[in-house]
C-alpha positions in Angstrom: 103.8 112.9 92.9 101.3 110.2 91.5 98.6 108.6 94.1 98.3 105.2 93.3 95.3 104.1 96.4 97.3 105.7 99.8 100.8 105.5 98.1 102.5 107.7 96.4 105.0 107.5 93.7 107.6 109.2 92.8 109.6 109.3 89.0 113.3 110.0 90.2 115.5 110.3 87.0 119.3 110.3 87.8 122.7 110.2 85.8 124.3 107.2 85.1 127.0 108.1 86.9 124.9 108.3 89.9 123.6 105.2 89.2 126.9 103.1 89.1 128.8 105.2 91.9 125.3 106.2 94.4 124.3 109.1 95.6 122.3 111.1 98.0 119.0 113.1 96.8 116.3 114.9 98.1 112.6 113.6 97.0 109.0 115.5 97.6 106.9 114.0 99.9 103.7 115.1 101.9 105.0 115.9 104.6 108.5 118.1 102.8 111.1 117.2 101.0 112.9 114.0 102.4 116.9 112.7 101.6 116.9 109.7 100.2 120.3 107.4 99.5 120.8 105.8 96.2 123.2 102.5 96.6 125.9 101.8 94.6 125.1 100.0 91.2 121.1 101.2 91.1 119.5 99.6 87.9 116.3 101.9 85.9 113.1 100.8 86.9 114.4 99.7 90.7 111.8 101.4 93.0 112.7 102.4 96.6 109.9 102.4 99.4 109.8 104.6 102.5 107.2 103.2 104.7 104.5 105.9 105.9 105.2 108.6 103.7 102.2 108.2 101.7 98.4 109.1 102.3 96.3 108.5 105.3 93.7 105.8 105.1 90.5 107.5 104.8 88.3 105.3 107.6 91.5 103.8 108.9 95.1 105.3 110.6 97.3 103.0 108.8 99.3 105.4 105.8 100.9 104.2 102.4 104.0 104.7 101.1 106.2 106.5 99.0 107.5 104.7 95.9 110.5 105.7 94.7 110.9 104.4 91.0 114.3 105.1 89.8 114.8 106.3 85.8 118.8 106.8 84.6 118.4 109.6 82.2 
């Protein structure tokens, strides 16, 4: 995981073939590991976003993301 501010971001490389048919994987996060769906017809470099699964605002309660960038390896 890479913190960029309070989100974090995450490098997921998948097949091609999971790319073009979707899939279902399991990501690292704060908090555990969390299952994430991959749609049907996923292009490299589309990131994904799950709201409040990043880092906690230092003076504040709002919390950042998780940023999901998709590479087809």
């Amino acid at each position: 995981l890479q913190r960029d501010g309070k989100n974090l971001i995450y490098h997921l490389h998948i097949s091609f073939v999971d790319a073009a048919l979707g899939t279902q994987v399991e990501v690292p996060s704060i908090g555990g590991r969390v299952r994430v769906n991959i749609p049907e017809g996923t292009q490299s470099g589309e990131i994904f976003r799950l709201k409040g699964k990043g880092i906690r605002d230092l003076d504040g309660y709002e919390k950042g993301d998780l940023l999901i960038q998709v590479n087809i390896w």
